[in-house]
TIVEX-465604 format. One record per residue (C-alpha): residue number from 1; residue in one letter; z, x, y. Coordinates in nm, 2 decimals. Layout:
! TIVEX-465604
BAGU   n res     up   east  north
BAGU NUM   A      Z      X      Y
...
//
This chain:
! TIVEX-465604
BAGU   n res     up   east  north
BAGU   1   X  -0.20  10.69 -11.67
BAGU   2   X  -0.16  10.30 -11.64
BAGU   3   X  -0.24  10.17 -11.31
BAGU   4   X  -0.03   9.84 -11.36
BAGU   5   X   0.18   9.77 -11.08
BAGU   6   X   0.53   9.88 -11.13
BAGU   7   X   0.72   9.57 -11.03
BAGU   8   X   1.14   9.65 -11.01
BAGU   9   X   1.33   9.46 -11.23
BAGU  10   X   1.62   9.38 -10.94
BAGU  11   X   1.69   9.36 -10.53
BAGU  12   X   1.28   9.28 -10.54
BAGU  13   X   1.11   9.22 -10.22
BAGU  14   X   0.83   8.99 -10.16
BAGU  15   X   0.55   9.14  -9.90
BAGU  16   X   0.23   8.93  -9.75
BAGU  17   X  -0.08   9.00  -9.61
BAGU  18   X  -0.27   8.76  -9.37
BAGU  19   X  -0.64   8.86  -9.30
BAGU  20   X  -1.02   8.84  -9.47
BAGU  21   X  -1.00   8.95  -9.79
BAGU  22   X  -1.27   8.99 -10.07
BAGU  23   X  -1.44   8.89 -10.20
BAGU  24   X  -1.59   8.81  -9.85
BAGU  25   X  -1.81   9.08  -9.72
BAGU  26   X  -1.65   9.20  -9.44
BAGU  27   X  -1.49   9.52  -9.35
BAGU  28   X  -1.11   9.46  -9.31
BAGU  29   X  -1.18   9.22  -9.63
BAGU  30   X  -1.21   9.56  -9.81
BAGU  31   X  -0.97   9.73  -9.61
BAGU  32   X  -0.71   9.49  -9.75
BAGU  33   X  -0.81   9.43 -10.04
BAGU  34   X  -0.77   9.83 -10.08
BAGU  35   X  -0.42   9.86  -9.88
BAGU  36   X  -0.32   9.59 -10.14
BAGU  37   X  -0.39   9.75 -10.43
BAGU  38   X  -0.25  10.07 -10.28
BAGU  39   X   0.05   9.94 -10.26
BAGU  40   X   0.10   9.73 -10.58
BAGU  41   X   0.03  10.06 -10.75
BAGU  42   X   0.33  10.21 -10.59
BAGU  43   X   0.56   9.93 -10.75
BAGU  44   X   0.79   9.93 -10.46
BAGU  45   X   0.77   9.52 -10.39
BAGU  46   X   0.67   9.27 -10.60
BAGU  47   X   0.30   9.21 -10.65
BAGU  48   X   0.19   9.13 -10.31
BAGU  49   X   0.08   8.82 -10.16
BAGU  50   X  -0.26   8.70  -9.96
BAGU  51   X  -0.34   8.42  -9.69
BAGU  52   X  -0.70   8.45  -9.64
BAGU  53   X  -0.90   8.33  -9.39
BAGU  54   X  -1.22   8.18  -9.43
BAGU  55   X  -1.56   8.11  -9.17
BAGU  56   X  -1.64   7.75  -9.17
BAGU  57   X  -1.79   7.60  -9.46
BAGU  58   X  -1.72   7.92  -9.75
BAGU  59   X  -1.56   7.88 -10.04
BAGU  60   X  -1.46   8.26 -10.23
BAGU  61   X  -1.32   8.25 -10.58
BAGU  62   X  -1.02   8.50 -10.50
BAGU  63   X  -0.80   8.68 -10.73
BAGU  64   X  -0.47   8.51 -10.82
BAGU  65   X  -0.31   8.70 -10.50
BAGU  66   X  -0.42   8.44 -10.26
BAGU  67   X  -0.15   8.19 -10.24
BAGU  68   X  -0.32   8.03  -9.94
BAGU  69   X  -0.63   7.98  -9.73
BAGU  70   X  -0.71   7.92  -9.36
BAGU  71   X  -1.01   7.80  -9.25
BAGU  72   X  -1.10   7.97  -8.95
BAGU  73   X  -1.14   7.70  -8.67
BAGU  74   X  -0.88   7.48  -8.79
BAGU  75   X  -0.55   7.56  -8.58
BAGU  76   X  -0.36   7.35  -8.76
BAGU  77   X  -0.38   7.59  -9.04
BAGU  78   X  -0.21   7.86  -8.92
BAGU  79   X   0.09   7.67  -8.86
BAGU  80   X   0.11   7.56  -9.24
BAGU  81   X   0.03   7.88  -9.33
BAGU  82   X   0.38   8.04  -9.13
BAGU  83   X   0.57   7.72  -9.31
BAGU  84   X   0.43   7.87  -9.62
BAGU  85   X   0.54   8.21  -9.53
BAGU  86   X   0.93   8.03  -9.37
BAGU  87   X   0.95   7.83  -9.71
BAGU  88   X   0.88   8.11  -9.99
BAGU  89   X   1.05   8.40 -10.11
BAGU  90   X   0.85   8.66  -9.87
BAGU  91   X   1.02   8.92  -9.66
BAGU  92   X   0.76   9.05  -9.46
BAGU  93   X   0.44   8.96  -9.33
BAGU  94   X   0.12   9.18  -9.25
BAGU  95   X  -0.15   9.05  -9.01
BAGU  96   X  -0.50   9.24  -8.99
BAGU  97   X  -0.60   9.17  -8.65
BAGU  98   X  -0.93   9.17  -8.53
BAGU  99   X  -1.00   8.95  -8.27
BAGU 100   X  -1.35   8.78  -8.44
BAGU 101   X  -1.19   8.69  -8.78
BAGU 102   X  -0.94   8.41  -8.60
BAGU 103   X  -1.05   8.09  -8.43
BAGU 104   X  -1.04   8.00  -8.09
BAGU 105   X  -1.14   8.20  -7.81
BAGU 106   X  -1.09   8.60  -7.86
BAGU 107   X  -0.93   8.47  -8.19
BAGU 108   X  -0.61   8.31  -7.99
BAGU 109   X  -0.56   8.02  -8.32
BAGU 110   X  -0.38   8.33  -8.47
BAGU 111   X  -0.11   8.30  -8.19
BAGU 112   X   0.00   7.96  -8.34
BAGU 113   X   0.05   8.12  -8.66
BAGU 114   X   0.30   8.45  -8.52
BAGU 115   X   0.47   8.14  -8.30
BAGU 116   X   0.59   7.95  -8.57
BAGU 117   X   0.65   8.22  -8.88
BAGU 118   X   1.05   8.34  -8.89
BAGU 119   X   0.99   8.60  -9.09
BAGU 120   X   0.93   8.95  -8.95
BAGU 121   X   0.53   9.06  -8.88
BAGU 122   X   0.38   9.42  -8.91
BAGU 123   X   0.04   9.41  -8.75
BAGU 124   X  -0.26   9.62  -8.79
BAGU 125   X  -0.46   9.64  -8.51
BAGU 126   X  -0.85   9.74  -8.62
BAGU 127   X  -0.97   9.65  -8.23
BAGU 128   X  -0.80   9.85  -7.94
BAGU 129   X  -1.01   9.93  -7.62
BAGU 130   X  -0.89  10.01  -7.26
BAGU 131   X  -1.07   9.76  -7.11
BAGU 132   X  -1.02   9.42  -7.26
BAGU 133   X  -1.13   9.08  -7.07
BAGU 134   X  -0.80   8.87  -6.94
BAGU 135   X  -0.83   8.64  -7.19
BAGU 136   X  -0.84   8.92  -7.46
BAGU 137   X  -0.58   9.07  -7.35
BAGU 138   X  -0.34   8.78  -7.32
BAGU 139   X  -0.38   8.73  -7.70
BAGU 140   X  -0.38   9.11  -7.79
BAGU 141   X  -0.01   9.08  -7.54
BAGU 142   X   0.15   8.78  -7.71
BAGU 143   X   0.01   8.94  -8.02
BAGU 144   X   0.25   9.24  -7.94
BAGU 145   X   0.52   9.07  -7.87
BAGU 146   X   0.53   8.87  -8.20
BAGU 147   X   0.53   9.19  -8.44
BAGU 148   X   0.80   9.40  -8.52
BAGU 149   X   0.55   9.70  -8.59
BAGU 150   X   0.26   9.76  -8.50
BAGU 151   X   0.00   9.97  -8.71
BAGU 152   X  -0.28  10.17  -8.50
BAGU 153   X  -0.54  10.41  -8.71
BAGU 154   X  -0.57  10.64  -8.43
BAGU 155   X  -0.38  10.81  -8.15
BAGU 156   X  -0.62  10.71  -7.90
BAGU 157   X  -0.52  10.36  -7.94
BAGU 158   X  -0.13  10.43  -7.89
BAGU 159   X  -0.23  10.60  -7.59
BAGU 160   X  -0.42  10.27  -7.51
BAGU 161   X  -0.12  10.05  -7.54
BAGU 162   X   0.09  10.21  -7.32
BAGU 163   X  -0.08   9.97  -7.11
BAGU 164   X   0.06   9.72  -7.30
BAGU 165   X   0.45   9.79  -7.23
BAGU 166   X   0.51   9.83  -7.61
BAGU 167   X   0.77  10.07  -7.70
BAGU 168   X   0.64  10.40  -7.84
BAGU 169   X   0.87  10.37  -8.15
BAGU 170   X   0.73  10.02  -8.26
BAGU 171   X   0.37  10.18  -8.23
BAGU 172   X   0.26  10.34  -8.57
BAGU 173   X  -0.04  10.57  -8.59
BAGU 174   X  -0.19  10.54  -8.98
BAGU 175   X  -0.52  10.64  -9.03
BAGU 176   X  -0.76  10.43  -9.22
BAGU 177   X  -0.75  10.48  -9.61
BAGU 178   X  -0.99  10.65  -9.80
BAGU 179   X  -1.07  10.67 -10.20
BAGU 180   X  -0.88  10.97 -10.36
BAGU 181   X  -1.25  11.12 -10.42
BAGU 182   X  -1.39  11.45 -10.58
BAGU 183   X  -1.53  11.68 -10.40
BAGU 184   X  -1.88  11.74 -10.52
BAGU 185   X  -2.20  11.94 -10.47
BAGU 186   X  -2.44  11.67 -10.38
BAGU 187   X  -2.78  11.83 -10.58
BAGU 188   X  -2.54  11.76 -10.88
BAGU 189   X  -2.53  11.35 -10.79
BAGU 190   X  -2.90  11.33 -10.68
BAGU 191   X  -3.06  11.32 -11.03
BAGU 192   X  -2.85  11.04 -11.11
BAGU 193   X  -2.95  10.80 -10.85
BAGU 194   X  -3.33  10.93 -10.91
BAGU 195   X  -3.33  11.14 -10.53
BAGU 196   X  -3.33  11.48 -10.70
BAGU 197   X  -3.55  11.74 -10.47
BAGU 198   X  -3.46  11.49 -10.16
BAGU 199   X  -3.22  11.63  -9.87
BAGU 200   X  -3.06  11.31  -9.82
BAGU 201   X  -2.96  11.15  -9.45
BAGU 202   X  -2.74  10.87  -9.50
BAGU 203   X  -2.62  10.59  -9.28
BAGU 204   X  -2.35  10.34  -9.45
BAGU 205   X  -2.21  10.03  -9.37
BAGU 206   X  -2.27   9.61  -9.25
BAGU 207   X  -2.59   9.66  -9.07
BAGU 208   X  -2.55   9.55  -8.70
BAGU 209   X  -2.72   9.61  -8.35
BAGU 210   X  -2.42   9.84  -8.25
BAGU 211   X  -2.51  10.11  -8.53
BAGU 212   X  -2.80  10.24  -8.32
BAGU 213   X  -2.98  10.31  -8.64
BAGU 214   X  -3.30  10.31  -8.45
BAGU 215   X  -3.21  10.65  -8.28
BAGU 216   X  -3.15  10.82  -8.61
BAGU 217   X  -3.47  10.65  -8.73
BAGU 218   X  -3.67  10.79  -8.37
BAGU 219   X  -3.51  11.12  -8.49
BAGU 220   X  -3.66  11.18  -8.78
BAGU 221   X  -4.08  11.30  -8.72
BAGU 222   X  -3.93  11.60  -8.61
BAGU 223   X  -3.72  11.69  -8.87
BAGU 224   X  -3.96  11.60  -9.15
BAGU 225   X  -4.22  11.82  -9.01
BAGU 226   X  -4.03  12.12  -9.11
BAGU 227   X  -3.80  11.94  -9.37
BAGU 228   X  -4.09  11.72  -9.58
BAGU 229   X  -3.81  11.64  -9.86
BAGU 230   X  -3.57  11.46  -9.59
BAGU 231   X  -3.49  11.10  -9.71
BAGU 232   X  -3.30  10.88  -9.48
BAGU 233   X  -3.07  10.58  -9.71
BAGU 234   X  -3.00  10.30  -9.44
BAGU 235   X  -2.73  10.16  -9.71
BAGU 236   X  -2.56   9.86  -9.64
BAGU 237   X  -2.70   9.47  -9.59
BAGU 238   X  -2.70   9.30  -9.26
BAGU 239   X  -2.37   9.16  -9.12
BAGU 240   X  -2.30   8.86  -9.27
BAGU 241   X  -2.18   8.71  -8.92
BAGU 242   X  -2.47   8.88  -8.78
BAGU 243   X  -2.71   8.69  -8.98
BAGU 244   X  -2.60   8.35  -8.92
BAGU 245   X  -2.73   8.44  -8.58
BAGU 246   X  -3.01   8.62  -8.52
BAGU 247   X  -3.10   8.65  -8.94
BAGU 248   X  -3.26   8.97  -9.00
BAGU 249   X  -3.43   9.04  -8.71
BAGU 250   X  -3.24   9.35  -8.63
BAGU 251   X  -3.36   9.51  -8.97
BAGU 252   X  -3.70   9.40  -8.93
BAGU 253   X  -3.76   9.57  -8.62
BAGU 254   X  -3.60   9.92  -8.79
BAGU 255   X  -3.89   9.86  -9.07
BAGU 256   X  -4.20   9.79  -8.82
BAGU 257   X  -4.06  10.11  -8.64
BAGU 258   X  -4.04  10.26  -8.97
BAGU 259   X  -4.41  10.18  -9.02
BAGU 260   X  -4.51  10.32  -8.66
BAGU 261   X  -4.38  10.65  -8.66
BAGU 262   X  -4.55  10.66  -9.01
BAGU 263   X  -4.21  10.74  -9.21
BAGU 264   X  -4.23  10.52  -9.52
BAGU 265   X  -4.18  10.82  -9.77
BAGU 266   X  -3.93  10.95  -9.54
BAGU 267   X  -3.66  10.63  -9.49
BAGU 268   X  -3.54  10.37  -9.77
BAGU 269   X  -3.32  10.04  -9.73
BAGU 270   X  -3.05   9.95  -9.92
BAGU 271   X  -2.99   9.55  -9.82
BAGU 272   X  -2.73   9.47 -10.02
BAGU 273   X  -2.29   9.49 -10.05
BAGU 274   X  -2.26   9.79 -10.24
BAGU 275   X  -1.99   9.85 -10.48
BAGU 276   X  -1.72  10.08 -10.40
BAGU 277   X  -1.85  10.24 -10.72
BAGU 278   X  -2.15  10.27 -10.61
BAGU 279   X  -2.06  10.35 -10.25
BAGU 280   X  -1.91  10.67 -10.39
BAGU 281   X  -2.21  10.77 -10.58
BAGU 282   X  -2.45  10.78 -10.26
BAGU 283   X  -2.16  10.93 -10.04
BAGU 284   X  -2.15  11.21 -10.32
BAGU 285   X  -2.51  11.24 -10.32
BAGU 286   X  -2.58  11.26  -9.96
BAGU 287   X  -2.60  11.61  -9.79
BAGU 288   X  -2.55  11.47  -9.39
BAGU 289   X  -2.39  11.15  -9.28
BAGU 290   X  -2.55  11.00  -8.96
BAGU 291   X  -2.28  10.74  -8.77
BAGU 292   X  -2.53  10.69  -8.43
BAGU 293   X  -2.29  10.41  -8.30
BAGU 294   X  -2.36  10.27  -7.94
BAGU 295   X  -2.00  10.15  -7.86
BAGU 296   X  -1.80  10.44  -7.69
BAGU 297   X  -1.48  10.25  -7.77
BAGU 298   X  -1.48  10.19  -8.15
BAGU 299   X  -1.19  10.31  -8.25
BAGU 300   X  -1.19  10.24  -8.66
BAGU 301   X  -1.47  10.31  -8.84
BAGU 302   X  -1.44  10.29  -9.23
BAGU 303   X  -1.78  10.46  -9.34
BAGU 304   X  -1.65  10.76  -9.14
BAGU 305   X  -1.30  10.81  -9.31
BAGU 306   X  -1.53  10.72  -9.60
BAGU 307   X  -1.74  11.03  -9.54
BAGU 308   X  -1.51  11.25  -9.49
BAGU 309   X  -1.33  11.14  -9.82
BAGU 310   X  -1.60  11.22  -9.96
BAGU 311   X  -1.65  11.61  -9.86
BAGU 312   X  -1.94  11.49  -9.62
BAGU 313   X  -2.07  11.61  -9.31
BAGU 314   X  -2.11  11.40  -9.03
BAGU 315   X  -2.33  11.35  -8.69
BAGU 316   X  -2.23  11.13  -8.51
BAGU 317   X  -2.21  10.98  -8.15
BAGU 318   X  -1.85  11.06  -7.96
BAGU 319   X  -1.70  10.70  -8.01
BAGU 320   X  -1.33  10.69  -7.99
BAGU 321   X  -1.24  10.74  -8.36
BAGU 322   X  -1.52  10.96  -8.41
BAGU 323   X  -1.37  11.22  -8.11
BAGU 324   X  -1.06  11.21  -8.28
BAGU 325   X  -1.11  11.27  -8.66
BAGU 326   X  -1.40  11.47  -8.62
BAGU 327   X  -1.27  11.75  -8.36
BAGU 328   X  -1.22  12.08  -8.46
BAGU 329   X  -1.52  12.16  -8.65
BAGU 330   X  -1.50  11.87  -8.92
BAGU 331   X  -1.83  11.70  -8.80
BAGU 332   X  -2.11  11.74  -8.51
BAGU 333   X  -2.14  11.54  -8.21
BAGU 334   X  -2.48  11.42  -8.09
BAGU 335   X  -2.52  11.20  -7.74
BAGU 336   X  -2.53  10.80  -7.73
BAGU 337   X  -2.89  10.65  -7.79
BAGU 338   X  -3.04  10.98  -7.75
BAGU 339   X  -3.26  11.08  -8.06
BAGU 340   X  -3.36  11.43  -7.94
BAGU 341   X  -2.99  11.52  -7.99
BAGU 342   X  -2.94  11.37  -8.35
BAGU 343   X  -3.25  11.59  -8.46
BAGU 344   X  -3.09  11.92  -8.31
BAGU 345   X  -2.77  11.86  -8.47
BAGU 346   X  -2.92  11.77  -8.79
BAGU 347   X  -3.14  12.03  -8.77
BAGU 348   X  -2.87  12.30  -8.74
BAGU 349   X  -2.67  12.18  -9.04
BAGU 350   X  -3.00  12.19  -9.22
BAGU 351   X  -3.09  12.55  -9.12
BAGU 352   X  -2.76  12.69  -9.17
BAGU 353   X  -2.64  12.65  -9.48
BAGU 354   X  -2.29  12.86  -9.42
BAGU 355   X  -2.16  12.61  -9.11
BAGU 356   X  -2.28  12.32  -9.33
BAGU 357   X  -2.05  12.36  -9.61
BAGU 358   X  -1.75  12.50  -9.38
BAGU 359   X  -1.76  12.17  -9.21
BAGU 360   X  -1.75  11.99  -9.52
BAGU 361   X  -1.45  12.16  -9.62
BAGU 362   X  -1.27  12.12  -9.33
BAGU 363   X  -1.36  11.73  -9.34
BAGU 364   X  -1.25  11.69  -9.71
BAGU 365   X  -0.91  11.92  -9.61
BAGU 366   X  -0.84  11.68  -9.33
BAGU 367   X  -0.90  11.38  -9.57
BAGU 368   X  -0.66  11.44  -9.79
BAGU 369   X  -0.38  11.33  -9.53
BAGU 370   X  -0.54  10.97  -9.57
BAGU 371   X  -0.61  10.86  -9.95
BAGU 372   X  -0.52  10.50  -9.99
BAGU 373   X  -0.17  10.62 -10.21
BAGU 374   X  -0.08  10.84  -9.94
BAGU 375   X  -0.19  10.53  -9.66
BAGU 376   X   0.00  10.28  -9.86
BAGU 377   X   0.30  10.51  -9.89
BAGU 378   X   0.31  10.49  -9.52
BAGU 379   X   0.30  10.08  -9.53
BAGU 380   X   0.53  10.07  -9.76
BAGU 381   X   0.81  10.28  -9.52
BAGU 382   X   0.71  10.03  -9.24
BAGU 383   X   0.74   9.74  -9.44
BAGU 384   X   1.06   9.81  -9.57
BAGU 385   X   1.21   9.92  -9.18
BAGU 386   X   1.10   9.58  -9.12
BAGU 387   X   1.30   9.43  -9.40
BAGU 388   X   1.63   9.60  -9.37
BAGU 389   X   1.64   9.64  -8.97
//
């Protein structure tokens, strides 16, 4: 089947996007990057539109789609980028937000853009949390009250905005996208990746202080005492905004802990941006997926929909997104920064077979309400309420 946008040959509408984009390593880069291609597949607009933004000092050789760049810091961009937007052909505009990808403080230089665009705005909201500083909140309020629609990827964080005054209708919950993925015995992948005879533990994703990897890695002397073939994958470089502060001194210190609980066979690091090829391959070939997050209030997380796309298991800690996708027996909870309790809920899904693949059915199931066509099906009808309201 081709997979060349179908573009209508009359009455077209023009649709933007305004957000990271790849090939910048960053998760709502890929998350738009994916929407986008969702939704050019569906033919419903014509080919869509991107106005990236950029950290200081980066230059990204983007695809043809980007019709226009922001540097972060520079205000003054934003406003040409909404004359760009008033001046062209484009019907509808669709901000990511997340507060660290805009300039300013809590990312207000995006306000200047939503101030001076005319046409209407459908934003995504990747960061909601119940207890936002005033100054967060001011911009995450004018933010509101600039868009049309609003996008959430959970229910928690309608809930959330209650606080916010919005108006239910104008609040749309649609979950994070997922690749339209097989579902696969894992011993079938292993060979190929050279982890055959290996139960593999996996954890996914930008490496960062708020993954509490080191409570999966404290975890593990237990488990690999009774279970000598466990391999941990830690899968995923260090953020790249991370870096520029602290370099890799987060992953260092998960090595030399490595080394002291004597688990070198036992854990291997991935530092590097895997392809969503790729990606794929070691979800597939994983048999539990460990998400020990320290944040309570995350509510996105793309390596978990990612999981569950992928037929997989998940322990994980009872952050907001997690609670929600993961209730009724599609993945097991384990406390916050508590090691003891990621062992005994590995260790169960390791000693009982039956409950391990139930929940991996259920999780796949459950999954199949969020495949990118089906999430960009679901843009697409708030996009076009947008254009003809």
């Amino acid at each position: 089947m081709s997979t060349k946008p179908r573009v209508p040959e009359s009455n077209e509408e023009y649709i933007a996007f305004l957000g990271t984009y790849t090939p910048r390593e960053c998760g709502i880069a890929t998350f738009t990057k994916d929407l986008v291609d969702s939704i050019d597949l569906l033919g419903e607009f014509a080919p869509a539109r991107l106005i990236s933004v950029n950290e200081i000092e980066t230059i990204y050789d983007y695809d043809s789609r980007v019709k226009q760049q922001i540097r972060q810091d520079f205000e003054e961009d934003y406003i040409q980028a909404a004359k760009y937007i008033n001046s062209s052909k484009i019907n509808v505009v669709n901000v990511q937000h997340e507060f660290g990808i805009y300039g300013g403080e809590w990312g207000k230089y995006i306000l200047s853009f939503l101030q001076n665009v005319h046409k209407p705005v459908i934003t995504t909201l990747h960061t909601v949390q119940p207890d936002f500083e005033s100054t967060a909140r001011n911009v995450l309020k004018e933010t509101l009250s600039h868009s049309k629609a609003i996008v959430v990827m959970a229910r928690t964080a309608k809930n959330i905005l209650k606080e916010y005054n919005v108006p239910s209708k104008r609040i749309n919950v649609v979950q994070h996208g997922c690749p339209d993925m097989p579902f696969l015995n894992s011993d079938n992948v292993k060979p190929s990746l050279g982890l055959k005879g290996r139960t593999i533990l996996s954890t996914f994703g930008l490496i960062n202080r708020g993954k509490g990897i080191e409570y999966a890695i404290q975890a593990l002397p237990p488990l690999v005492e009774k279970h000598p073939n466990i391999l941990y994958l830690i899968i995923g470089e260090t953020h790249p905004e991370v870096r520029k502060i602290e370099g890799e001194n987060y992953r260092m210190n998960l090595i030399r802990l490595v080394d002291q609980l004597g688990l070198k066979n036992h854990v291997r690091f991935h530092n590097r941006f895997l392809t969503k090829r790729e990606l794929i391959r070691y979800l597939h070939a994983t048999d539990i997926c460990i998400t020990p997050y320290i944040g309570s209030d995350q509510i996105s997380s793309g390596t978990l929909v990612y999981a569950l796309g992928a037929g997989r298991v998940v322990v994980s800690t009872p952050y907001l997104h997690a609670k929600e996708v993961l209730s009724h027996g599609r993945g097991m909870f384990c406390e916050f920064k508590n090691p003891d309790s990621i062992a005994d809920g590995v260790k169960k899904l390791l000693e009982n077979d039956k409950l391990r693949r139930d929940i991996e059915k259920k999780a796949y199931r459950y999954s199949r309400s969020f495949t990118w066509p089906k999430v960009a099906q679901k843009y697409t009808d708030i996009l076009k309420q947008a254009i003809h309201a």
